[in-house]
C-alpha positions, 0 to 999 in steps of 0.5 A: 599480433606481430605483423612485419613486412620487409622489403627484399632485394629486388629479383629479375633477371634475364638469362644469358642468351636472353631467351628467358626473363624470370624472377623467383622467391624462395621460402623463409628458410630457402628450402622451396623455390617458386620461380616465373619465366617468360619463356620464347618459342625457338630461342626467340627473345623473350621480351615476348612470349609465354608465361611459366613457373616452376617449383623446386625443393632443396633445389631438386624440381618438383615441376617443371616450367608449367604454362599459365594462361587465361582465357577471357570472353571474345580474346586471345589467351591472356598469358602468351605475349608476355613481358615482365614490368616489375617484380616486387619482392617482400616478406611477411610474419605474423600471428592470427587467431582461429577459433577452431580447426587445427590450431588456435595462434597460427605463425603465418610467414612467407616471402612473397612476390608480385609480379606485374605482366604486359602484353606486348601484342593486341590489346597490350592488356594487363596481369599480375602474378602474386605468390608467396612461399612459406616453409611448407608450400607455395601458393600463387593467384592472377589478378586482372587489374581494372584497365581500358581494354576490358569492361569487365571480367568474364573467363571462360577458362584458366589454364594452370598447368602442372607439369611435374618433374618426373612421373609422380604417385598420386592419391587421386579423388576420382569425381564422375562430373561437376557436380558430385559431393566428393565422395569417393577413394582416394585411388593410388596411381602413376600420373601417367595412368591418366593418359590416354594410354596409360589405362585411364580415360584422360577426360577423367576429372579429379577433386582437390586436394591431390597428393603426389610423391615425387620420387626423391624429391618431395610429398606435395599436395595440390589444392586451392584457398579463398574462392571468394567470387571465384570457381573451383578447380578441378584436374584433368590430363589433357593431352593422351600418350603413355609418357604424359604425366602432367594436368590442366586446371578446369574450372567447374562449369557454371550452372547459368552459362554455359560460355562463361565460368567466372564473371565480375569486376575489375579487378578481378582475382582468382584462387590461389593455388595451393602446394604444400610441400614436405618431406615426409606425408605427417608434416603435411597434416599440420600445416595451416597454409590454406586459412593464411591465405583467406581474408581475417575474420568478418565477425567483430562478436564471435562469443558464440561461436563454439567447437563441440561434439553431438549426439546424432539420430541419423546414423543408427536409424533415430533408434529410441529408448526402446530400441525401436526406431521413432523420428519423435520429440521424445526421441530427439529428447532422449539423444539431448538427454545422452548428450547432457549426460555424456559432456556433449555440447549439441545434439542434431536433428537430422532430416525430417522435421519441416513440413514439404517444401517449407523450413519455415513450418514444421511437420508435426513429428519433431517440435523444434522450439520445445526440444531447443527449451529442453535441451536448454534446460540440459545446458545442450544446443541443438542444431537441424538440418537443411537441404540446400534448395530450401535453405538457398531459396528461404535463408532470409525468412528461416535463419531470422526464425530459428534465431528466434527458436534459439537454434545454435546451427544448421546442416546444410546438405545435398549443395552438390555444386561449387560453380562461381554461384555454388561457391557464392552460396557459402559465402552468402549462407555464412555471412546471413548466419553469422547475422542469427548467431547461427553454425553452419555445417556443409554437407554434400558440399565442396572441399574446404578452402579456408573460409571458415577464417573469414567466417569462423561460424563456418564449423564443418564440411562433408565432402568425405566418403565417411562412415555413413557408407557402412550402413550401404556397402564396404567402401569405408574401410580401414584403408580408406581411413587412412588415407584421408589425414593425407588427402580430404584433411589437408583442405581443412575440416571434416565431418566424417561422422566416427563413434560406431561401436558395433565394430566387426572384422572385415569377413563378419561386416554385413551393411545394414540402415539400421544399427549399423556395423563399422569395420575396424577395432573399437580403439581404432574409431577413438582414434579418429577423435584426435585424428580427424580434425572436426569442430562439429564432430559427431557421436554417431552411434545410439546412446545405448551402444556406449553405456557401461563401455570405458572406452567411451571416457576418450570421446568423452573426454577429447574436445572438437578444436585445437590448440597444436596439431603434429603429424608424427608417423604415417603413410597415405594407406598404411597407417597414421599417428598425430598429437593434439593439444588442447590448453595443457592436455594431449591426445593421441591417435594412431590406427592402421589400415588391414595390416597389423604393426607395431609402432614406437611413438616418441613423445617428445611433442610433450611439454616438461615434466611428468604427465598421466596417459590413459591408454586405449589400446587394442586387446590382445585378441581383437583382430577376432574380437574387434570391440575389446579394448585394453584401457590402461594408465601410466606415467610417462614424460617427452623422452618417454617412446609408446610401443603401440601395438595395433590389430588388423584394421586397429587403434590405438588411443591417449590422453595425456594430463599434466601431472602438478 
């Protein structure tokens, strides 16, 4: 690892009509620029006044000068009656090691500032600004630094604003309220539409991340990392009028006060605030800025930890090797049995295997010691699902256990809050597994925000309107699925559940419990495996749907982690192209939403010399006949351009290996 601090001229200056204090950093290559200012109200001397930033890209803004202000417990905000003390400006280049997720060595270099503040009325208190500026995005955080006017930290709310340049286009996560598991559409509208008057109740509260196009400026995502002691974030509009098109942080409530939403020591830090910013939207897809901004691993022996794809009873409804439903050992035997014949590292048992109220104890239909000892036999790991008020409430006594029974992870599902004690849950659950050699999965859980750094057992989170809403409705669509390599996937991993083999055009789709459908080409879920980027990544579908189908050699042969990821093409939507490496070999995926196209993909993201690409691609008549797919080889190098012709709702799939 290579890790270099130097310092950097100092920047702090006051304007000319010493209205405004400011300092700024820009990114390595001085193309984004995060600027504070203390700002005056009605020209008055800003020796005193209220705390802003603003952010600019190849020196067009893309937000303008946006309030930031805490409000702690029995004071006055913290962010008006502002002075700048000291601005401290230095950089930072480095490279770390991930274990899983999109890339395995990762170039962490950003110029950072840090910025310490004093109030100059009141109780004189105290805060700093940290920021850092990559290539690709900014992120900033506040720090309450242990001083005489406070006893403790205890926030009642963060006010962060976000008042963006001009009225941007938003691919909104649209939540009913604080404790929901993230899963909805991403909706495409105006920030404007969340005024009061622009159609949209301005009380409506979004997830993160949240994408926006600037027009003429930039793409830019806005979403958060390192909750560690904190609460997450949430976006609302809180003034109505048609011309408003700017938001306010809320933090998630907490569930044990109703006064109070972060509570702690001095000093006290928040989350960072995350912007990731590009040109075009693929570039967004390969940045790893929200891992950076968590704390290096807490695991010294990580050996045991690994990436994988499962075999999964859930799904298709725990169907047997008669084709009959059947939530029994023997059943969950036969899925181990898939998995070892098809290269799957795990198999999941889903829920129904504890006795009532007890994972400690189980029921009677599912032994999990003697599957774990067949499955061992198969070179297969298994892992079990919990829900989340039993795993909370019993962690201590049941994780103990099932190292014991040699369980290799567990699904954590149904958490549905990430109030500062949510949030404390993930670190406590992560931090008791890793002491058990256990995964973890989150399901019904928050958004990702890089903590699978500090505990890389951390494997996987829901947080997705995935495939399992095929077997209730329509709502997981071919436009849906594109859209999230732009939107859900910008936060980190996502177990979305793909393989469904029974695929079907948009007019035959009929949702069933049982052997459910997808819509969508058969190429277009092989896609999904270079796409969607999941260290625990499902085989959702029976082990029957995938016998004697060639297709299936891609899920097979693509692996759950990455050395390389690179968004090629794409539109939030529309379609989407990206590349994965892993160790010397390649995978591609592309799909479209219900429009069929035709792209040229060039591979100049491959190394030199001549590579074999077996190409899954979407038969001439699958826009009828959505299961066909056309498997074919060739050679190709990186000046070599792929015409990917894609159906309605279609895919297109490959693996590239280098040819010695």
């Amino acid at each position: 690892m290579r890790n270099t601090f130097l310092p950097l001229p100092l920047v702090l200056c006051c304007l000319a009509n010493a209205t405004t204090q400011a300092a700024s950093v820009s990114s390595p290559d001085g193309g984004l620029t995060l600027e504070f200012h203390i700002t005056g109200s009605n020209g008055m001397d800003a020796s005193s006044g209220q705390l802003t930033y603003r952010i600019s890209f190849h020196d067009k803004p893309l937000l303008n000068d946006s309030a930031l202000s805490l409000d702690l417990e029995g004071q006055h905000p913290l962010g008006p009656s502002l002075q700048i003390t000291a601005a401290h400006l230095s950089s930072h280049n480095s490279t770390y090691h991930l274990i899983t997720g999109k890339a395995s060595i990762i170039r962490d270099q950003y110029n950072s500032l840090d910025l310490d503040l004093d109030e100059t009325t009141g109780l004189a208190r105290r805060l700093t600004i940290e920021a850092r500026v990559y290539n690709d995005g900014a992120a900033f955080r506040y720090i309450v630094p242990a001083q005489r006017p406070l006893r403790e930290f205890r926030l009642e709310a963060e006010n962060t604003e976000f008042r963006f340049a001009k009225d941007a286009t938003s691919y909104a996560l649209i939540l009913p309220h604080f404790r929901s598991m993230y899963e909805s559409e991403f909706v495409k509208l105006p920030l404007s539409a969340f005024s009061n008057q622009g159609g949209v109740n301005s009380k409506v509260l979004l997830g993160l991340p949240l994408l926006t196009y600037v027009p003429g400026v930039a793409w830019m995502a806005i979403t958060e990392a390192d909750l560690r002691d904190y609460s997450s974030m949430y976006l609302t509009n809180p003034q109505p009028g048609w011309s408003e098109h700017w938001l306010r942080s809320v933090l998630a409530p907490s569930l044990d006060d109703d006064s109070v939403v972060v509570k702690g020591t001095l000093s006290h830090h928040s989350a960072w605030r995350v912007f990731l910013v590009s040109e075009s939207p693929a570039s967004l897809i390969q940045s790893n800025i929200i891992t950076s901004l968590n704390p290096e691993s807490e695991i010294a022996d990580t050996s045991w930890i690994r990436p994988g794809r499962a075999s999964w009873d859930w799904w298709n409804g725990s169907i047997g090797p008669d084709g009959m439903p059947a939530y029994t050992t023997a059943t969950m035997k036969y899925y181990v049995d898939f998995a070892h014949k098809s290269g799957l590292e795990y198999m999941l048992v889903d829920a129904g295997w504890y006795a009532r109220g007890d994972i400690t104890k189980m029921n009677g239909r599912v032994d999990i010691p003697d599957l774990v000892l067949y499955a061992n036999s198969k070179n297969v790991k298994v892992w079990v699902w919990l829900p989340y008020n039993l795993a909370d409430a019993q962690m201590e006594e049941a994780f103990p256990l099932y190292e014991k029974w040699g369980v290799a992870g567990l699904k954590i599902d149904f958490i549905e809050r990430d109030d500062q004690g949510g949030i404390d849950f993930y670190y406590r659950a992560a931090r008791l597994a890793a002491q058990h050699h256990l995964m973890l999965d989150f399901h019904g859980a928050t958004k990702p925000t890089g903590i699978e750094r500090t505990y890389p057992n951390i494997l996987g989170y829901e947080a997705v309107l995935g495939m399992e809403q095929s077997k209730g409705g329509d709502r997981d669509e071919p436009g849906h699925h594109v859209t999230l390599p732009f939107t859900r996937l910008l936060a980190g991993p996502m177990d979305y559940t793909p393989g469904g083999f029974r695929n079907v055009t948009r007019d035959e789709f009929i949702p069933r419990g049982i052997l459910p459908e997808v819509m969508g080409t058969r190429a277009h879920q092989l896609a999904m495996y270079a796409i969607y980027q999941a260290s625990i990544q499902m085989v959702s579908d029976t082990p029957k749907a995938y016998e004697d189908q060639p297709s299936f050699q891609f899920i097979h042969d693509a692996p759950a982690s990455w050395d390389e990821t690179v968004g090629l093409n794409g539109y939030p939507g529309e379609y989407v192209t990206v590349a994965c490496r892993h160790a010397s070999d390649w995978f591609l995926g592309s799909m479209t939403n219900w429009n069929p196209r035709t792209l040229d993909i060039p591979l100049t993201f491959l190394g030199s010399g001549k590579y074999q690409a077996q190409i899954y691609e979407d038969a001439p008549d699958a826009a009828q006949s959505p299961t066909n797919v056309r498997v074919r080889t060739m050679t190709v190098d990186r000046n070599t351009t792929l015409k990917a012709i894609l159906a309605p709702g279609g895919g297109y799939a490959v693996h590239f290996t280098p040819i010695h």
